[in-house]
C-alpha positions as CSV (number, residue, x, y, z in Angstrom):
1,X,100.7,100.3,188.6
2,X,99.4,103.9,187.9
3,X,100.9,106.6,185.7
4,X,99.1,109.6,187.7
5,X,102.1,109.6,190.6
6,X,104.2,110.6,187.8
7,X,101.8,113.6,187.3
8,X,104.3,116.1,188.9
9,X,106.7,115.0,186.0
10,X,104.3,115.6,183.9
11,X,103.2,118.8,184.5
12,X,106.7,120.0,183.7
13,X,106.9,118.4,180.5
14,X,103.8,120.4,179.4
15,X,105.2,123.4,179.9
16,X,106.0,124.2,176.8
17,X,102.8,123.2,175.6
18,X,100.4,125.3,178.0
19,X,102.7,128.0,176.8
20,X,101.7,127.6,173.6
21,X,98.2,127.2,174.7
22,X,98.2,130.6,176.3
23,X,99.9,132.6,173.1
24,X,97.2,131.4,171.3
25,X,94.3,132.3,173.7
26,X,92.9,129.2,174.6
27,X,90.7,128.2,177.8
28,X,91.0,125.4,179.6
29,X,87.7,124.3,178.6
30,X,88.1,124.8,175.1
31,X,91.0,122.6,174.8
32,X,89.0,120.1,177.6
33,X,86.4,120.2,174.2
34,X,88.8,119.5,171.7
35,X,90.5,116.6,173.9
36,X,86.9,115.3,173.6
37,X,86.8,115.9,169.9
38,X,90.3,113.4,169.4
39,X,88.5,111.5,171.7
40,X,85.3,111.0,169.1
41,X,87.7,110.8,166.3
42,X,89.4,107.9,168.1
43,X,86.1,105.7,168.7
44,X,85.2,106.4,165.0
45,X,89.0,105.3,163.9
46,X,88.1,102.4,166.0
47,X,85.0,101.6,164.9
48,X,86.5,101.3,161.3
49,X,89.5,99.3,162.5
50,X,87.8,96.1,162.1
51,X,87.5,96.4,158.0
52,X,90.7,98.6,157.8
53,X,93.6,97.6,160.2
54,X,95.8,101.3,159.8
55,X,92.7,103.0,161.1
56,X,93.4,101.4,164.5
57,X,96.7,103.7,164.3
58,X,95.0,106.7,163.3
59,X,92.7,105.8,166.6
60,X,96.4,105.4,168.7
61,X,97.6,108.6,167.8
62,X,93.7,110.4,168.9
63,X,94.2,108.4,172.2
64,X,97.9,109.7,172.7
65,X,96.5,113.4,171.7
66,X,93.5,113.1,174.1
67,X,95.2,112.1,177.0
68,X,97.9,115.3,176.2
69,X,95.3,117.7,175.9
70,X,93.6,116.5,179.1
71,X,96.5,117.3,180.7
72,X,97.3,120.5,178.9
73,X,93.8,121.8,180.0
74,X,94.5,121.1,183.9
75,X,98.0,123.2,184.1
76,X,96.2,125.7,181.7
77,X,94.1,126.3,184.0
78,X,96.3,126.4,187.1
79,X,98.8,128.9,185.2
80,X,96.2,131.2,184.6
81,X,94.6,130.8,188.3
82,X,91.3,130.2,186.4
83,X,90.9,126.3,188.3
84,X,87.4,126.6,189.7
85,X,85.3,123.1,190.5
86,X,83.3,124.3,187.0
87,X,86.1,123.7,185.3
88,X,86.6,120.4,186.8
89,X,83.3,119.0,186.5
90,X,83.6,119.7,182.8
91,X,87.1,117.9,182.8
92,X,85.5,114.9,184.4
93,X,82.0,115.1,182.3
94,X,84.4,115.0,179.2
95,X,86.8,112.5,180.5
96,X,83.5,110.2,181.1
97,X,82.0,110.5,177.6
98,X,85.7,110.0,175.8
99,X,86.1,107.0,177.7
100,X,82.6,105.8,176.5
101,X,83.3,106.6,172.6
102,X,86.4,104.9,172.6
103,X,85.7,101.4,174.3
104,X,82.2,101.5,172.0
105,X,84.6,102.5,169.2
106,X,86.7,99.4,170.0
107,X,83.7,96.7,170.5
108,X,81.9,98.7,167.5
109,X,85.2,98.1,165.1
110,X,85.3,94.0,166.1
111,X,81.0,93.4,167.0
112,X,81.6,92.4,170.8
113,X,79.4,94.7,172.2
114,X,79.3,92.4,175.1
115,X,83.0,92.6,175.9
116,X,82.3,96.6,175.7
117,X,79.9,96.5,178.0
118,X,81.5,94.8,180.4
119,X,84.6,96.9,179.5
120,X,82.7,100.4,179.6
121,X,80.9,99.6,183.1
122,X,84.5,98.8,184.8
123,X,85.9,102.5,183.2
124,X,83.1,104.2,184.6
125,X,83.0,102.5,188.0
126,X,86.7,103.0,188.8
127,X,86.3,106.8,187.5
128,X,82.8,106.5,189.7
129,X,84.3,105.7,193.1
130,X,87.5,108.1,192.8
131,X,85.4,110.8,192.6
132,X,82.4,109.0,195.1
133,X,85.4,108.9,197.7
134,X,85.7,112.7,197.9
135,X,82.4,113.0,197.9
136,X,82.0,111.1,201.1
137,X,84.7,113.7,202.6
138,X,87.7,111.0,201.3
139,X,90.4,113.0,199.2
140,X,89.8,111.8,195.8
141,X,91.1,109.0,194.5
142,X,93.6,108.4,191.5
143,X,95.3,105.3,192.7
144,X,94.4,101.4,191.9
145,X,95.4,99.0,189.6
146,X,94.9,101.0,186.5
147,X,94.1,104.7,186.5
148,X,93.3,106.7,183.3
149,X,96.4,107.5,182.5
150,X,97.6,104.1,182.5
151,X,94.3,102.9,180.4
152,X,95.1,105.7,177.8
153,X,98.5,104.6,177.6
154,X,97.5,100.3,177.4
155,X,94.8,101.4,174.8
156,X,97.3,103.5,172.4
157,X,100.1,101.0,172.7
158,X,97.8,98.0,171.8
159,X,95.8,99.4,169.0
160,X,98.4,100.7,167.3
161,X,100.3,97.5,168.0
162,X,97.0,95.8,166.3
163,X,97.4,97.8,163.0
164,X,100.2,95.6,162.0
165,X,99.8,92.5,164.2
166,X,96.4,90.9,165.0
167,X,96.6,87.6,166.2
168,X,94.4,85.2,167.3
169,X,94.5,83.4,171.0
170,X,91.6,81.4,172.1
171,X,89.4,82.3,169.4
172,X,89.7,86.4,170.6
173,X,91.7,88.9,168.4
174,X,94.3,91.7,169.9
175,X,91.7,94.3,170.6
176,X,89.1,91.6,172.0
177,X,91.7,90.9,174.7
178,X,92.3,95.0,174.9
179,X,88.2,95.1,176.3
180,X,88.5,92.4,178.7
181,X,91.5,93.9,180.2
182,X,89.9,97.1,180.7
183,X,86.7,94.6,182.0
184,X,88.8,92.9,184.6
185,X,91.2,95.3,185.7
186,X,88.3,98.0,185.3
187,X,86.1,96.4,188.1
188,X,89.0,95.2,190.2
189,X,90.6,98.7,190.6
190,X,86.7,100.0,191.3
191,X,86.6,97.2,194.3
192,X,89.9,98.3,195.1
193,X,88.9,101.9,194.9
194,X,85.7,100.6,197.4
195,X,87.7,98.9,200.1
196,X,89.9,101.5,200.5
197,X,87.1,104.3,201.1
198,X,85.2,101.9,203.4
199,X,88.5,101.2,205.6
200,X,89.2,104.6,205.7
201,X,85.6,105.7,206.8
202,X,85.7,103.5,209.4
């Protein structure tokens, strides 16, 4: 279950979009900052979301927008041959800390800082060993139970789902259940993630 083989597919789609990008003279790292800037705006929709319900759509539509411009910035930066590993350890930096202001955005809004921490420590571990793989000389890797792009996706469809419906199931409310999701399925794709790179180093 992962949205990134599809990223082909993608990349086609955008083209419109980088197009755009390019007649209007951005850098890839300038719209990498201002996927990181929906990305804030999204953790502080969030963070409201638990005294005002419709700002948990506002927060959908940041997460939809941040996930676009991450990967407008990517095949900006391939159409203009600017890709350089700078550029992609400022995608991933910024990837890291958008993840982290939205799932503290989301425990922030409903006061389960304990489900965010156990949700935030999953994101960053599965992010943590695709990257540790090529580090070891592994190719890096996207693949697992949920990558980001399927996370963006399950967080967008949820929250905005949980600005008209909230209900209650074993005393935890829509967006509870949203963090220990990402907390299971976080941890089990970073073990996943694990296993794989040990098998393959051996």
């Amino acid at each position: 279950m992962t949205l990134d083989q599809f990223r082909d597919t993608a990349d086609r789609a955008l083209e419109p979009f980088v197009a755009l990008a390019r007649r209007l003279g951005l850098t890839p790292n300038a719209v990498s900052v201002v996927s990181l800037l929906m990305a804030t705006a999204a953790g502080v929709a969030y963070a409201l979301g638990g005294q005002y319900r419709l700002a948990y759509l506002v927060g959908a539509f940041c997460v939809f927008l941040n996930g676009w411009l991450d990967l407008i910035d990517g095949a900006l930066a391939r159409e203009l041959a600017v890709d350089s590993a700078a550029g992609d350890l400022l995608d991933h930096v910024i990837d890291r800390y958008a993840d982290i202001v939205m799932i503290v955005g989301l425990s922030a809004g409903i006061g389960r800082y304990d489900l965010g921490l156990a949700a935030v420590t999953g994101v960053l571990m599965t992010s943590y060993l695709g990257t540790q793989a090529q580090a070891v000389g592994l190719d890096r890797v996207y693949g697992g139970i949920v990558g980001r792009a399927d996370r963006l996706a399950i967080i967008g469809i949820v929250t905005g789902v949980a600005a008209f419906f909230a209900p209650i199931v074993w005393n935890l409310g829509l967006v509870a259940w949203l963090l220990v999701f990402l907390a299971v399925v976080g941890h089990l794709t970073a073990i996943q993630r694990f296993y794989g790179a040990v098998v393959a180093l051996d």
